[in-house]
FIDORO-564224 format. One line per field, with one value per atom (N, C-alpha, C): residue number from 1; residue in one letter; atom name; x, y, z. Coordinates in nm, 3 decimals. Layout:
REM FIDORO-564224
seq = NUM | ...
type = a | ...
atom = CA | ...
X = X | ...
Y = Y | ...
Z = Z | ...
//
This chain:
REM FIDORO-564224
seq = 1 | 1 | 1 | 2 | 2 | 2 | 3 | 3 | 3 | 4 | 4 | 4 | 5 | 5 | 5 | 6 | 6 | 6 | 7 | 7 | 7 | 8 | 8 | 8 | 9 | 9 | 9 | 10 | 10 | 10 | 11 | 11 | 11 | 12 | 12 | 12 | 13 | 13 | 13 | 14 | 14 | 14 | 15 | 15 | 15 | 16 | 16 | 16 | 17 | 17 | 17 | 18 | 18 | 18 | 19 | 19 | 19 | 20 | 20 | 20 | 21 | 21 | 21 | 22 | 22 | 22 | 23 | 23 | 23 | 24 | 24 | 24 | 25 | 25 | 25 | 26 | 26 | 26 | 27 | 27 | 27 | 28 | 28 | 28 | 29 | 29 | 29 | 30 | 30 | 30 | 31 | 31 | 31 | 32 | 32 | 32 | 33 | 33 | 33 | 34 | 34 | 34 | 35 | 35 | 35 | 36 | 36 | 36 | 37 | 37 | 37 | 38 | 38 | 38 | 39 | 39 | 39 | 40 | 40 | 40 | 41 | 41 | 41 | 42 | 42 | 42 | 43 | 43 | 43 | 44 | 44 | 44 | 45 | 45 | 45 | 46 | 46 | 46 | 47 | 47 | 47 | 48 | 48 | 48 | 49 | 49 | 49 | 50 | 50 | 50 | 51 | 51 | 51 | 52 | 52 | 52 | 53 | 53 | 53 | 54 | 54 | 54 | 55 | 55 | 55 | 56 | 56 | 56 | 57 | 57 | 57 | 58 | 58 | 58 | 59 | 59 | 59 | 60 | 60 | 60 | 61 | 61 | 61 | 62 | 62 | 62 | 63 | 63 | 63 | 64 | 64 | 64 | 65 | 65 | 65 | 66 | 66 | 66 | 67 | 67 | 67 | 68 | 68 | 68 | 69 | 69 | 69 | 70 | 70 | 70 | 71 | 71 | 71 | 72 | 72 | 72 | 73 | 73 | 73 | 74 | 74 | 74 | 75 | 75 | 75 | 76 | 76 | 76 | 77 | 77 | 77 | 78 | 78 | 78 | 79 | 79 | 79 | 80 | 80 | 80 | 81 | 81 | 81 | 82 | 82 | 82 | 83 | 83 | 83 | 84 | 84 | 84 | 85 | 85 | 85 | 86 | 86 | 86 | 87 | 87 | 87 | 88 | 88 | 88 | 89 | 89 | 89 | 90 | 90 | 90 | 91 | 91 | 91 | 92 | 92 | 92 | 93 | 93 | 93 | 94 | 94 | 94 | 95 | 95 | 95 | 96 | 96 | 96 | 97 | 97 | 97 | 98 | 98 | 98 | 99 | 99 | 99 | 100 | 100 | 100 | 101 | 101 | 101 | 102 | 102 | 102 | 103 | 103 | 103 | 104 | 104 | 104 | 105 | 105 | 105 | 106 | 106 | 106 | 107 | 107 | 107 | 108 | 108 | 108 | 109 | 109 | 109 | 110 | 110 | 110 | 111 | 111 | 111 | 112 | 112 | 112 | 113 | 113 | 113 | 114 | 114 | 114 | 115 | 115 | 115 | 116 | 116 | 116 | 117 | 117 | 117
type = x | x | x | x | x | x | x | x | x | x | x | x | x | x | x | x | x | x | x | x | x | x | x | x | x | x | x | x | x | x | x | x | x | x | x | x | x | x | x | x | x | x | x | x | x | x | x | x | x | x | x | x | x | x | x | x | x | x | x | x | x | x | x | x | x | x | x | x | x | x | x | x | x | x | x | x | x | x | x | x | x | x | x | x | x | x | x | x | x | x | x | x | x | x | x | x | x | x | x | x | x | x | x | x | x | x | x | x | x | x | x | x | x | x | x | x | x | x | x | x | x | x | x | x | x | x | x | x | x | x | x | x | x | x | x | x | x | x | x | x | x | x | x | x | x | x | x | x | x | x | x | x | x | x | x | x | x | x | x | x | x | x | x | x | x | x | x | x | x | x | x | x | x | x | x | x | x | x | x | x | x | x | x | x | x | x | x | x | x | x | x | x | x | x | x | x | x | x | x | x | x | x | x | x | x | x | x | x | x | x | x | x | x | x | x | x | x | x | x | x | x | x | x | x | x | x | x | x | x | x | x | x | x | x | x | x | x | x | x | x | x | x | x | x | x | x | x | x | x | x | x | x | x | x | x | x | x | x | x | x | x | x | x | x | x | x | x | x | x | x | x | x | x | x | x | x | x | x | x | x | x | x | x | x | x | x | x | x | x | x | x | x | x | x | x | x | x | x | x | x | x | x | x | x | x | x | x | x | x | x | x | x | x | x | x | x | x | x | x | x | x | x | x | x | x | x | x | x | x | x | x | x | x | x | x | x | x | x | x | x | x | x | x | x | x | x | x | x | x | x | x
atom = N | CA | C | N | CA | C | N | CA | C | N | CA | C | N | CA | C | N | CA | C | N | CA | C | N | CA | C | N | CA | C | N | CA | C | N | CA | C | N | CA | C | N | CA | C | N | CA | C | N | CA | C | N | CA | C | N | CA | C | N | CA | C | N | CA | C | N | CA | C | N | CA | C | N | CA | C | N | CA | C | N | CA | C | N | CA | C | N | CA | C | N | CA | C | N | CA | C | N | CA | C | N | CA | C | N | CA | C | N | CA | C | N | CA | C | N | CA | C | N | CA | C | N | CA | C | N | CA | C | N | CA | C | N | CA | C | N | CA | C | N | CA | C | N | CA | C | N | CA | C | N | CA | C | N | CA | C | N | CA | C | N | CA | C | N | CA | C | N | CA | C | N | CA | C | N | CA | C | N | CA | C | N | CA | C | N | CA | C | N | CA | C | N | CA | C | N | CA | C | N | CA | C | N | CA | C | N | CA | C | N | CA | C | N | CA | C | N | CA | C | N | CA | C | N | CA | C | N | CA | C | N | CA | C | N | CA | C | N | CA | C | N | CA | C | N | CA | C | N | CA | C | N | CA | C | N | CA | C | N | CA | C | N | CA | C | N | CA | C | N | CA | C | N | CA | C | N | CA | C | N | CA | C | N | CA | C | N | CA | C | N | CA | C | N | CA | C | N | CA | C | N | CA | C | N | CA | C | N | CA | C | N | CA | C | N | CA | C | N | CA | C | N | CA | C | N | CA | C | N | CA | C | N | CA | C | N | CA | C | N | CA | C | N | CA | C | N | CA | C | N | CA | C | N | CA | C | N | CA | C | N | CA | C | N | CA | C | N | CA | C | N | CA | C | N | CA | C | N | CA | C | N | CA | C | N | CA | C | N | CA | C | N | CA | C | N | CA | C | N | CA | C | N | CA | C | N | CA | C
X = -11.040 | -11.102 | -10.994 | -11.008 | -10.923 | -10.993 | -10.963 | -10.942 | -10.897 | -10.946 | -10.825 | -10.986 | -10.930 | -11.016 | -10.995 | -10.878 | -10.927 | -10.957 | -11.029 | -11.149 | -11.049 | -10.993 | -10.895 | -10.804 | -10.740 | -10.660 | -10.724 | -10.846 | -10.931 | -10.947 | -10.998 | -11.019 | -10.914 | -10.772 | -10.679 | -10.619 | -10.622 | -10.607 | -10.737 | -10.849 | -10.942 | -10.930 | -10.889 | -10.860 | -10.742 | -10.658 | -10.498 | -10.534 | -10.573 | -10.648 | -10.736 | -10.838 | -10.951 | -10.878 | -10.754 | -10.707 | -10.563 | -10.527 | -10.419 | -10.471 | -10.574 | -10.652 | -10.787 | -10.815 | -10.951 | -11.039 | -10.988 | -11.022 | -11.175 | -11.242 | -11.338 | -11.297 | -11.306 | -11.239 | -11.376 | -11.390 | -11.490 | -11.429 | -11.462 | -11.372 | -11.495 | -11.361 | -11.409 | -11.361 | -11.414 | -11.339 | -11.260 | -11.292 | -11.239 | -11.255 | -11.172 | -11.163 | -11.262 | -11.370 | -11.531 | -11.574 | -11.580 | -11.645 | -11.538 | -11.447 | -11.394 | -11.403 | -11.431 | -11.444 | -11.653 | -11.707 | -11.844 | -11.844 | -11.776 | -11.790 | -11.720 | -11.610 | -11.520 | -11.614 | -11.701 | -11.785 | -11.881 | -11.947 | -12.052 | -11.974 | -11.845 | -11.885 | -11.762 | -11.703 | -11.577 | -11.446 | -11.403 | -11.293 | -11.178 | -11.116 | -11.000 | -10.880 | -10.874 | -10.760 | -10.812 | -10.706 | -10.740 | -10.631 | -10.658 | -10.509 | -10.606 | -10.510 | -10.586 | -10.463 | -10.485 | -10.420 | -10.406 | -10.347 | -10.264 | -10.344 | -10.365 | -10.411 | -10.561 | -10.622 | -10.786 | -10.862 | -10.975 | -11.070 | -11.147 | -11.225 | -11.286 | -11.227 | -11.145 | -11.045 | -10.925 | -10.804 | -10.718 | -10.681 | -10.578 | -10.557 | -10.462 | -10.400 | -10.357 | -10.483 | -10.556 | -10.656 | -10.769 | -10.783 | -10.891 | -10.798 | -10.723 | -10.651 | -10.651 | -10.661 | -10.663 | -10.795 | -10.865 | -11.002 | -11.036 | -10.988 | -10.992 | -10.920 | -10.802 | -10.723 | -10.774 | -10.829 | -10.901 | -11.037 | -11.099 | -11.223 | -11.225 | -11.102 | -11.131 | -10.905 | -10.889 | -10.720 | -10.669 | -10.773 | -10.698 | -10.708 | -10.758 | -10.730 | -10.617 | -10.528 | -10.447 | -10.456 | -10.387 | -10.397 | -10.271 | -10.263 | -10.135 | -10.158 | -10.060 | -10.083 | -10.022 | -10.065 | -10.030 | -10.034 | -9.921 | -9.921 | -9.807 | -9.822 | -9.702 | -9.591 | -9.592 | -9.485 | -9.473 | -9.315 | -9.297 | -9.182 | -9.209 | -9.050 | -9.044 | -8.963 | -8.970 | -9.055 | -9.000 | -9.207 | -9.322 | -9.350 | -9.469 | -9.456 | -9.384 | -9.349 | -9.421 | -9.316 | -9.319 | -9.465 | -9.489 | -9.659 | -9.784 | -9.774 | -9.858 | -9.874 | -9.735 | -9.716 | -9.766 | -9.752 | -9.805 | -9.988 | -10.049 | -10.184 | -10.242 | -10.136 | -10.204 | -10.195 | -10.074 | -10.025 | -9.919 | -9.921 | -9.874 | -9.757 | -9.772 | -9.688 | -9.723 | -9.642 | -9.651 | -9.615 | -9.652 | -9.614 | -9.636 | -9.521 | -9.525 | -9.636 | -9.707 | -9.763 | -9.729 | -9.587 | -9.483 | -9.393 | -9.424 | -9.361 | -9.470 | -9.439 | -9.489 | -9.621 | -9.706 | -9.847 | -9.846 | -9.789 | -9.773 | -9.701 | -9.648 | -9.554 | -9.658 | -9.777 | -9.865 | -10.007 | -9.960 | -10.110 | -9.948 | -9.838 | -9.742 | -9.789 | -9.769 | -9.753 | -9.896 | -9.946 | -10.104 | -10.109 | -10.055 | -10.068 | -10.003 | -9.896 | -9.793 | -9.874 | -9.924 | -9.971 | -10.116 | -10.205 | -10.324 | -10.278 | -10.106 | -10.115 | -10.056 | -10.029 | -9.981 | -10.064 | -10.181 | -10.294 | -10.354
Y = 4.289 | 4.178 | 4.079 | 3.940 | 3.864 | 3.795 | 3.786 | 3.714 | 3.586 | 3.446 | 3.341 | 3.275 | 3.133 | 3.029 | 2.895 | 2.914 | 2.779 | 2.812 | 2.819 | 2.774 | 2.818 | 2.714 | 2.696 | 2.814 | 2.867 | 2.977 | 3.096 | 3.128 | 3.220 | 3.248 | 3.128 | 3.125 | 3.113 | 3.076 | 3.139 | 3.278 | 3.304 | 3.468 | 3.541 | 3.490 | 3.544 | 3.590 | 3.491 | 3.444 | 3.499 | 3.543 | 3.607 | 3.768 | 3.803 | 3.958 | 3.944 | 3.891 | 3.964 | 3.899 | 3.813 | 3.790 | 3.913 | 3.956 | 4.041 | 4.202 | 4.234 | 4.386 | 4.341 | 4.494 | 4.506 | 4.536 | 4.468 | 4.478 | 4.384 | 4.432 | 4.331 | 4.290 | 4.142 | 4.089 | 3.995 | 4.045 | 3.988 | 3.892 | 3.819 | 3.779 | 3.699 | 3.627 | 3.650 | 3.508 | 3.421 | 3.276 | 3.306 | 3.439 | 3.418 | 3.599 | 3.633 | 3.781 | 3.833 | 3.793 | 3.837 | 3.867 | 3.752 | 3.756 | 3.934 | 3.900 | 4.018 | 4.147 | 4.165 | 4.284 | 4.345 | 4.245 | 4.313 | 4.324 | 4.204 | 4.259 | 4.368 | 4.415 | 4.492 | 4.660 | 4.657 | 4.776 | 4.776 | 4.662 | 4.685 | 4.736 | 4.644 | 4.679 | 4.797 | 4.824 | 4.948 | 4.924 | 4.766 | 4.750 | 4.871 | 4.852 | 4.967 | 4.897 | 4.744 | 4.683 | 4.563 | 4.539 | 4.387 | 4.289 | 4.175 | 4.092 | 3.979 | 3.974 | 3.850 | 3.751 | 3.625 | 3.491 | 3.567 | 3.502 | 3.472 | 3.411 | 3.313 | 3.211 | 3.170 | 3.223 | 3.149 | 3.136 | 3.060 | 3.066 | 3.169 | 3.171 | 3.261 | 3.398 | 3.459 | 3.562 | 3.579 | 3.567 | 3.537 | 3.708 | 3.734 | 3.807 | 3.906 | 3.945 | 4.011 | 4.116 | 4.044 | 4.058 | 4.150 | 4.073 | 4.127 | 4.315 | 4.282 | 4.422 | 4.521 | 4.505 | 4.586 | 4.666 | 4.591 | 4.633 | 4.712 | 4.653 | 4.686 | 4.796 | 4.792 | 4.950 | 5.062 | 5.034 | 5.105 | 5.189 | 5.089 | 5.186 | 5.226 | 5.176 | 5.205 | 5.206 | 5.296 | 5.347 | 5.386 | 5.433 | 5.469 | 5.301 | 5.237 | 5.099 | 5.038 | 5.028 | 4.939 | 4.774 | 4.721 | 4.596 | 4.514 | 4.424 | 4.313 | 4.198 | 4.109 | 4.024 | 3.913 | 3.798 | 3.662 | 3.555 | 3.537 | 3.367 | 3.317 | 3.136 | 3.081 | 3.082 | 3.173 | 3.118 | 3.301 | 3.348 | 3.498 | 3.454 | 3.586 | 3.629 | 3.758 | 3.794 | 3.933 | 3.964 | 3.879 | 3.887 | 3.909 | 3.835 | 3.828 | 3.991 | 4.036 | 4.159 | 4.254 | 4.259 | 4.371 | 4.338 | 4.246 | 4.245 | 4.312 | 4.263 | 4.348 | 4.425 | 4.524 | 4.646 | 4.735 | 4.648 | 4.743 | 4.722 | 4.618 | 4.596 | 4.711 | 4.793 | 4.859 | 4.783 | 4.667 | 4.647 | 4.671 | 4.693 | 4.769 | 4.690 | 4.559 | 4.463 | 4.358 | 4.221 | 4.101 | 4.042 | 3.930 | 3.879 | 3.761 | 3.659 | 3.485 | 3.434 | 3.364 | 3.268 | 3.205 | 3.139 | 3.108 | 3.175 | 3.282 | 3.415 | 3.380 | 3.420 | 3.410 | 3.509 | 3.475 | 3.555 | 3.725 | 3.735 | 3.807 | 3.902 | 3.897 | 3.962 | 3.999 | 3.932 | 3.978 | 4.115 | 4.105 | 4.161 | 4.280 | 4.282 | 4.390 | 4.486 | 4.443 | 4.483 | 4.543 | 4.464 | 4.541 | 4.710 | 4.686 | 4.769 | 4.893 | 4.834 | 4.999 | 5.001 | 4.969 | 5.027 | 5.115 | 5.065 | 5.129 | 5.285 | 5.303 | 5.405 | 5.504 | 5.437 | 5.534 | 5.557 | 5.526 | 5.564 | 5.699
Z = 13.071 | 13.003 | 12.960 | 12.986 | 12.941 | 12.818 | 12.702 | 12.611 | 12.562 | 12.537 | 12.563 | 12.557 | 12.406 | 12.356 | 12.506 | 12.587 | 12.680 | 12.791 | 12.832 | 12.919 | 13.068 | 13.088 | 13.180 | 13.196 | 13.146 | 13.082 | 13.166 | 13.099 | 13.142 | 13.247 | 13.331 | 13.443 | 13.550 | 13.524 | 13.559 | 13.566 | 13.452 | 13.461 | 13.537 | 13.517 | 13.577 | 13.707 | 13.773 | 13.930 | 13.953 | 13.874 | 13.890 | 13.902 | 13.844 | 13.779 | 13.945 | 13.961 | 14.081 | 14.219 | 14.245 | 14.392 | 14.366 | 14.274 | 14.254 | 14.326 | 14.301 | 14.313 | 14.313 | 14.291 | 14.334 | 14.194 | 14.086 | 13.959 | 13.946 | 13.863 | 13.837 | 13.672 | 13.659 | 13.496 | 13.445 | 13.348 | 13.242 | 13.114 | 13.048 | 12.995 | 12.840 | 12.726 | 12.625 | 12.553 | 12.440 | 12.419 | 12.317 | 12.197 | 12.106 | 12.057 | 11.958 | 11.925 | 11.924 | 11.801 | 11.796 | 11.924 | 12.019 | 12.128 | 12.178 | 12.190 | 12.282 | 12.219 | 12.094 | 12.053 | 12.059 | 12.044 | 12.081 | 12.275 | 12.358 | 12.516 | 12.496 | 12.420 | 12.425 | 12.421 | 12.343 | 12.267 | 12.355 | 12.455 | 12.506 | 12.663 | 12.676 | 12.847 | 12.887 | 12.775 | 12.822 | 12.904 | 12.855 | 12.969 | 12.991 | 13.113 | 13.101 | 13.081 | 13.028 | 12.950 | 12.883 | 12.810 | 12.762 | 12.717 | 12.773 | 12.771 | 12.648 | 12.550 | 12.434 | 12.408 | 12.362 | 12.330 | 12.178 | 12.155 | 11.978 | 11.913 | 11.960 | 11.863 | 11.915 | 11.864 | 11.874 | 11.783 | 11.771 | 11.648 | 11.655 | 11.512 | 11.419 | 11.450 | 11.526 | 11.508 | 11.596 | 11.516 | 11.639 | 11.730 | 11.771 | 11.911 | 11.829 | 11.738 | 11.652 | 11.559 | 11.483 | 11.424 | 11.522 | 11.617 | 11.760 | 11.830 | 11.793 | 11.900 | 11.777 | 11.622 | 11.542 | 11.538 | 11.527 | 11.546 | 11.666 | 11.771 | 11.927 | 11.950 | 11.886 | 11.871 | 11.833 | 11.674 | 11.597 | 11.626 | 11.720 | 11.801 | 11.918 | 11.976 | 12.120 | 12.196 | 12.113 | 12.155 | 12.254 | 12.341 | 12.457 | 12.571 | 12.517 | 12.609 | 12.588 | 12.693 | 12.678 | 12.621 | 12.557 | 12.490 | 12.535 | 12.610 | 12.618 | 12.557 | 12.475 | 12.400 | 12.508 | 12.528 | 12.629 | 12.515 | 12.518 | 12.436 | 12.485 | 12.500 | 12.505 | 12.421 | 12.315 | 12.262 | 12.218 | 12.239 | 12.213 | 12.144 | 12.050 | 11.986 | 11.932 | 11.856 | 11.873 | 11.717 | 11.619 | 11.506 | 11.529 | 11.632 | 11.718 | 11.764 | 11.856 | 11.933 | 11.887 | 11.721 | 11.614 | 11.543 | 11.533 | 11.440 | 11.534 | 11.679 | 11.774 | 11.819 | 11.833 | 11.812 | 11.715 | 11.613 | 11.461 | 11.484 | 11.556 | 11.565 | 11.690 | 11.751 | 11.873 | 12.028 | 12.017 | 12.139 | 12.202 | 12.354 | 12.413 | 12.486 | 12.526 | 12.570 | 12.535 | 12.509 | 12.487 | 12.619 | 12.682 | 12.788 | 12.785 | 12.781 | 12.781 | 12.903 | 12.835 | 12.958 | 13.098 | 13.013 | 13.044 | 13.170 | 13.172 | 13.271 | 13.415 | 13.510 | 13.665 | 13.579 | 13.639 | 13.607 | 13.676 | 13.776 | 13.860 | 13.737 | 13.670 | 13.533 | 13.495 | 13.466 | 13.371 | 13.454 | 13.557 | 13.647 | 13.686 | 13.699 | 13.694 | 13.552 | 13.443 | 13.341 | 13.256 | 13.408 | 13.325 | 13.460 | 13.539 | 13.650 | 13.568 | 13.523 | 13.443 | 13.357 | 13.237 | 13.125 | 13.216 | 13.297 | 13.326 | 13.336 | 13.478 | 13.481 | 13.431 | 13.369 | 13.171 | 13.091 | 13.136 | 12.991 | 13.077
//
């Protein structure tokens, strides 16, 4: 499940995620949203933005951690540092990965965490 308030974004990763494998990706505008698709449809990961309205991507993976732990969680935002790192870590994430980074980083990094869970 991708997570992520723009539109555009989404549908990039969307399209990165289902021409990468043979994954099917559902996706979500804002935390709320991703934590009830999250409860209804059982993803086997979830990549969320930082920053979105009515719940940001920190906030969303706590919750998301909290009920559902054995899913991997990667955090995607343009802007990383290692605060960021250490706060999402402590929320139940598993990797942070810049936007910014070849996408291909991000559909890698979702490939290792799957087969580690």
């Amino acid at each position: 499940m991708v997570v992520d308030d723009n539109a555009a974004i989404r549908k990039a990763l969307h399209n990165v995620f289902e021409f990468s494998s043979d994954w099917s990706v559902c996706d979500a505008a804002n935390g709320r949203e991703g934590i009830e698709k999250a409860k209804r449809l059982k993803p086997d990961l979830i990549v969320l933005d930082v920053s979105m309205p009515e719940m940001n991507g920190i906030d969303a993976a706590k919750v998301i951690h909290r009920i559902m732990p054995e899913v991997p969680l990667i955090l995607c935002s343009l802007f990383t540092n290692e605060r960021l790192a250490a706060e999402a870590q402590s929320a139940g994430v598993q990797a942070v990965v810049s936007k910014t980074q070849n996408m291909q980083a991000l559909v890698s990094k979702a490939r290792e965490l799957l087969r580690a869970s």
